[in-house]
C-alpha positions as CSV (number, residue, x, y, z in Angstrom):
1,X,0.0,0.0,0.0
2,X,1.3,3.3,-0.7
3,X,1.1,5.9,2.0
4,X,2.7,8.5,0.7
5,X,4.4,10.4,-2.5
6,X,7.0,12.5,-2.8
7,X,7.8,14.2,-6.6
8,X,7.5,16.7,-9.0
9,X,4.0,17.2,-10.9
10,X,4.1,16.3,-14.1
11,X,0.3,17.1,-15.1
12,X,-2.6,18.1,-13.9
13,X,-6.2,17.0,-15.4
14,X,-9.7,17.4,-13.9
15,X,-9.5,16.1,-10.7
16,X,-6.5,14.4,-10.5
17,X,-2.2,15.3,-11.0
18,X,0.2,13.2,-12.3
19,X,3.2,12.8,-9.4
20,X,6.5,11.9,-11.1
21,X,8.9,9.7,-8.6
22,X,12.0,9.1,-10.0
23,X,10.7,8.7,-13.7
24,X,7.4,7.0,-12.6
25,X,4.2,8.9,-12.9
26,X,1.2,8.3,-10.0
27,X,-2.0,9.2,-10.9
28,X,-3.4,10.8,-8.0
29,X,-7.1,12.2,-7.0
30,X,-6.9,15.2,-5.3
31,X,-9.2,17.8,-4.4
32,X,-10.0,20.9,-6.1
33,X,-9.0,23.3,-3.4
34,X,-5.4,21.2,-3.6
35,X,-5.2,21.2,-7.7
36,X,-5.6,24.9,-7.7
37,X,-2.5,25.8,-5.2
38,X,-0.4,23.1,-7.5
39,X,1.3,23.2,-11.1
40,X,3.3,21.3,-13.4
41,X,7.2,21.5,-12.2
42,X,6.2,21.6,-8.5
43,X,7.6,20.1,-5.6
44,X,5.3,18.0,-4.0
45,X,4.3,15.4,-1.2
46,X,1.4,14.1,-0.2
47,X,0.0,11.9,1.9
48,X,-1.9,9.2,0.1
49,X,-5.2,7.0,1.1
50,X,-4.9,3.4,-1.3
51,X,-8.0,2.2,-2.7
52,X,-7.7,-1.2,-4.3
53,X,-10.6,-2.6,-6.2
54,X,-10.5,-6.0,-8.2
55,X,-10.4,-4.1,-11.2
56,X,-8.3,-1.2,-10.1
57,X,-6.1,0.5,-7.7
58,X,-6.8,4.5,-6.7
59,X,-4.6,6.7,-5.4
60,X,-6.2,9.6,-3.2
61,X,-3.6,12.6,-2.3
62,X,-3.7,15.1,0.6
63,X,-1.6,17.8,1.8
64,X,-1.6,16.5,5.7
65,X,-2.5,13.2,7.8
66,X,-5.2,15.3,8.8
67,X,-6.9,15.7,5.5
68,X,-6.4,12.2,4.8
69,X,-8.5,11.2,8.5
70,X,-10.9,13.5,7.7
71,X,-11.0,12.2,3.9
72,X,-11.7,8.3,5.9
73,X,-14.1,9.7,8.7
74,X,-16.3,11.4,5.9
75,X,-16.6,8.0,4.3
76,X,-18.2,6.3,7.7
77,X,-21.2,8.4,7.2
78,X,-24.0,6.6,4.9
79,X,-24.5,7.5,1.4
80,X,-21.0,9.5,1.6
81,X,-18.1,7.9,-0.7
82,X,-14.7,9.1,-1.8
83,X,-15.9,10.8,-4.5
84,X,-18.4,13.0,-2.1
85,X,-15.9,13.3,0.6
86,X,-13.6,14.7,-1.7
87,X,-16.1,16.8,-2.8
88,X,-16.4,18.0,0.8
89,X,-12.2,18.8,1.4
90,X,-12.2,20.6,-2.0
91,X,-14.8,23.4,-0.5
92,X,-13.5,23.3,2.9
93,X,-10.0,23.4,4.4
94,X,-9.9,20.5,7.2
95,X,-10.3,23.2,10.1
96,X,-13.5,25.2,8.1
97,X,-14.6,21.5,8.2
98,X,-14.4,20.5,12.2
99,X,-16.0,23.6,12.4
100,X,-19.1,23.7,10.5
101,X,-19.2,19.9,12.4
102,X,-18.9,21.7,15.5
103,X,-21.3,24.2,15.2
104,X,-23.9,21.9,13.3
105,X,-23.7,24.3,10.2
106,X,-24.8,21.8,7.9
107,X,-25.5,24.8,5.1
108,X,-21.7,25.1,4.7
109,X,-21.5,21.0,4.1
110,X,-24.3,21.5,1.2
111,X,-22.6,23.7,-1.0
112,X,-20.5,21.0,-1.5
113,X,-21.1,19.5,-5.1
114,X,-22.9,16.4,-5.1
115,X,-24.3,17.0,-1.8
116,X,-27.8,17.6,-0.9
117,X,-29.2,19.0,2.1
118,X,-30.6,16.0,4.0
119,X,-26.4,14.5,3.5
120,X,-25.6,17.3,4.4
121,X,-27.2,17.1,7.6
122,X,-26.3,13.2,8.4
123,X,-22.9,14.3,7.9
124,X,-22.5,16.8,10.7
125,X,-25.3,14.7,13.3
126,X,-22.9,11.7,12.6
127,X,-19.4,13.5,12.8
128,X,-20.2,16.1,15.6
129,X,-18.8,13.7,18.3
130,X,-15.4,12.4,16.2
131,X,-14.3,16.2,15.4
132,X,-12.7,16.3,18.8
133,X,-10.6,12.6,18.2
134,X,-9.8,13.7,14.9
135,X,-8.2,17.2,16.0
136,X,-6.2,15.1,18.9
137,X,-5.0,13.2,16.3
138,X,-3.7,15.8,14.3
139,X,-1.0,16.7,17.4
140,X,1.4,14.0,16.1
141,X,1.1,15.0,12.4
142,X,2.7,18.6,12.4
143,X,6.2,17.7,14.0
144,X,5.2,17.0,17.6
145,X,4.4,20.8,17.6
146,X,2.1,22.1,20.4
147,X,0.5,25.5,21.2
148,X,2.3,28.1,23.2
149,X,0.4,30.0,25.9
150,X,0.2,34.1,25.5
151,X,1.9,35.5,28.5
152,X,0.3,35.5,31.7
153,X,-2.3,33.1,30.4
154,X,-0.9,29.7,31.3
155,X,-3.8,26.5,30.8
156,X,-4.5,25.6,34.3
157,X,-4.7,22.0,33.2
158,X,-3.5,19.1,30.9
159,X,-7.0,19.4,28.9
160,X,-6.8,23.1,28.4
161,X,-3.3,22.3,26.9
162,X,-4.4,19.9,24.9
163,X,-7.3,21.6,23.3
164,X,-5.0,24.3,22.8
165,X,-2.7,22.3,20.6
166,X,-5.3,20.8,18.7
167,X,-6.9,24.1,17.7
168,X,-3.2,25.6,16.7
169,X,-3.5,22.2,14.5
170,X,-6.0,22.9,12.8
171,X,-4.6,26.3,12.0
172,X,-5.2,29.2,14.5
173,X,-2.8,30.6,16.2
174,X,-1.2,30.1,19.8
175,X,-3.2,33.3,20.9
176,X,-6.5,33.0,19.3
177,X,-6.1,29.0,20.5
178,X,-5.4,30.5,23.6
179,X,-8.1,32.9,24.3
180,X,-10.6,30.8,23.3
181,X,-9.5,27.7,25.4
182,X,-9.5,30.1,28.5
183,X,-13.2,31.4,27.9
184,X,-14.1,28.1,27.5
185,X,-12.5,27.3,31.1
186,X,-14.6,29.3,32.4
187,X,-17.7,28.7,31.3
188,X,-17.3,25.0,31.7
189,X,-15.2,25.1,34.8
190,X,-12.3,22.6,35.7
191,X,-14.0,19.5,35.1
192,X,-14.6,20.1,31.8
193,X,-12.2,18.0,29.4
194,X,-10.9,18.4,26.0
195,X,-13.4,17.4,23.9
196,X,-15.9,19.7,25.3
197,X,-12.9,22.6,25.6
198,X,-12.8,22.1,22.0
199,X,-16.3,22.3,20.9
200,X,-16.8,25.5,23.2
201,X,-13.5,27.3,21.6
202,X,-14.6,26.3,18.2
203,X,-18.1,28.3,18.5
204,X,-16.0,31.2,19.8
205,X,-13.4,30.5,17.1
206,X,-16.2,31.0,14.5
207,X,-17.8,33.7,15.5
């Protein structure tokens, strides 16, 4: 199984780039928020998702691990395959995603093509509780890197730290993260733990 390509792009055709590896050329799916920051000559890697069918073998590219779990996740939801789910990343970065998941904005999901507003809705009532996982999971995919507290604003525990260094994952940074994992605190007091400090700092995030 291939997990992942690293090469120059050789082409790039409607919905898909041609990776070249050392004189071999991968054709890859890729969304079309990815094709449209790419172009033939480019450095590239990407992380890559293996479908293989009896009669063929697909190759689905992304720019993070991230991406890639949302890419999979999508797919648990009925009626929702890789083509759809694709669909879905190439409208919506991965963070713009766990958001509009968070905050049940299903209207954001449905301008998606090839999505209709009753998927639309499934897929945010069925992914609402695996946004959290997912953005823990993204703390090992960008270098081990975690979120910095502003000054003076310290988390007061391990699930405030946490939720801060998922939310700098998924792209804000260390002071919005910060900020919004502290209002959080305190509306949900100490107990609370990271999956819920998430959800709360994502509705603040998107406001």
């Amino acid at each position: 199984m291939i997990g992942k390509l690293r090469g120059k792009v050789d082409a790039i055709g409607e919905g898909f780039l041609i990776v070249d590896v050392h004189g071999v050329g991968y054709e890859v799916q890729a969304s079309a928020r990815a094709l449209r920051n790419l172009k033939p000559g480019d450095e590239v890697s990407l992380t890559i998702d293996t479908h293989v069918r009896e009669d063929a073998i697909r190759l689905f590219g992304f720019q993070s691990e991230f991406e890639r779990s949302w890419f999979r996740t999508l797919q648990g939801v009925q009626g929702v395959g890789a083509k759809v789910a694709l669909s879905v990343l190439g409208i919506m970065a991965p963070q713009d995603l766990a958001s509009a998941v968070a905050l049940g904005n299903w209207a954001a999901v449905e301008e998606a093509p090839g999505v209709g507003k009753k998927l639309a809705q499934r897929i945010v009532a069925e992914l609402k509780d695996k946004t959290p996982s997912l953005s823990l999971s993204s703390l090992h995919v960008a270098g081990g890197a975690t979120a910095t507290a502003a000054p003076g604003a310290t988390p007061s525990s391990l699930a405030a730290a946490e939720a801060i260094s998922a939310l700098t994952n998924l792209g804000y940074n260390p002071a919005q993260a910060n900020a919004a994992v502290a209002l959080a605190s305190r509306e949900l007091g100490e107990a609370a733990d990271t999956a819920a400090l998430i959800r709360r700092s994502l509705k603040e995030l998107a406001k």
